[in-house]
Each structure stands twice: as C-alpha cells, then as structure tokens.
C-alpha positions in Angstrom: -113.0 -141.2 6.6 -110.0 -140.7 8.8 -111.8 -141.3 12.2 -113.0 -144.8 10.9 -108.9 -145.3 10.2 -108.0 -143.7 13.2 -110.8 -145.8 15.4 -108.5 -148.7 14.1 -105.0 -147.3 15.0 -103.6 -150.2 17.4 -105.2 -152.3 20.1 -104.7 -151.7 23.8 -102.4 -154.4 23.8 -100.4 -153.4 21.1 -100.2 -150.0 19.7 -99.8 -148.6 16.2 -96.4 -147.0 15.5 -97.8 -143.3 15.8 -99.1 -144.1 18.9 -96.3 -145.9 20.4 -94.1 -142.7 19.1 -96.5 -140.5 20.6 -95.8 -142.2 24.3 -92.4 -142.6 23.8 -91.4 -139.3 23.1 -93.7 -137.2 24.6 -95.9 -136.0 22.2 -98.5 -135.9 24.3 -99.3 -133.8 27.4 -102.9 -133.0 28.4 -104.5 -135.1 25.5 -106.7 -132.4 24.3 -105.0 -132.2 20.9 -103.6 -135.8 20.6 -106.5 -137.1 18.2 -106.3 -134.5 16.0 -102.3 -135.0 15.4 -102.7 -138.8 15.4 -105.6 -138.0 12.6 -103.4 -135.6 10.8 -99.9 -137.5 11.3 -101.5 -140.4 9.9 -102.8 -138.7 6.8 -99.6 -137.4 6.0 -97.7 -140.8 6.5 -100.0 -142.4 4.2 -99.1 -139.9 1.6 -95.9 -139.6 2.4 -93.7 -142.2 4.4 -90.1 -140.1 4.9 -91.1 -136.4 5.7 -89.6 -133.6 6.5 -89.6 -131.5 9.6 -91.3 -128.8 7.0 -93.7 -131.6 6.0 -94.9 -132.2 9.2 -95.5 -128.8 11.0 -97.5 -128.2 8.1 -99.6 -131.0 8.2 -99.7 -131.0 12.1 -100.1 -126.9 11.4 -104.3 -127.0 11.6 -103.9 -128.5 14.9 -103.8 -126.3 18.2 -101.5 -127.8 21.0 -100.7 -125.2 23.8 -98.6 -128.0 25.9 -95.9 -129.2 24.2 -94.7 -126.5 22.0 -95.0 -128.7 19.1 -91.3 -130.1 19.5 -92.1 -133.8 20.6 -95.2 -134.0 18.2 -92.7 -133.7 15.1 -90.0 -135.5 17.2 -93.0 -138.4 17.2 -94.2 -138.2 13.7 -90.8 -138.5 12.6 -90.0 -141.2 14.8 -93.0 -143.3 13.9 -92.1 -142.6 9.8 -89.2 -144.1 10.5 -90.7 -147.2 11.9 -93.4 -148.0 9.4 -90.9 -147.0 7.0 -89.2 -150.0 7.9 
C-alpha cells in the first residue's frame, strides 16, 4: 500500500516535500536506506502532521541507516512536517 504512495511521491521536476527535505538537509548519504525512511516518514506524516523528535525516531526506528547517524533524517522529517503542515 505504501510503495504505490510512495511510487507517487513528487516528479523529477518537482519533488514532494519529504523529498525536497531529504536533499536539503542531508538526510541521505549512500541511498541504501532512503526508501525505507521516505516510506516510513510518510506514514507517520499522514497520521500525524507536527511530530515530535520522539515521534519520529520511533517511526524511522525499524529502519537501518549506518551513514548518517540518524540526525539529518529527523532534522528532514521535521523539516518536511513543517512544510506540508503549511
């Protein structure tokens, strides 16, 4: 259900929030664990649009990143909430 969603997450010539925050603040490095936080940052912004730091390690928690230390993945979720939170 969440890969269809995710398969729709921007265009090449204009990304979705997430991703935009995702490329802005680093929350990417190799790319190996990206999909999985974009699938699992998404879910949790579409059940809840202002969370926590809290919030978001534990829904980024089932995801493995050994790049970035995490820091720039929540700094990005949180950036992007803000943003589609208007």
């Amino acid at each position: 259900m969440y890969v269809r969603r995710l398969a729709s997450l921007g265009r090449p010539e204009r990304l979705h929030p997430l991703q935009e925050a995702f490329r802005r603040h680093h929350g990417l490095q190799c790319g190996f664990c990206t999909p999985g936080m974009l699938i699992a940052a998404y879910e949790l912004l579409q059940r809840n649009s202002h969370p926590t730091e809290t919030q978001v390690r534990q829904a980024i928690s089932g995801n493995v990143c050994r790049c970035t230390g995490y820091v720039n993945i929540v700094k990005s979720v949180l950036a992007a909430a803000s943003v589609m939170a208007g």
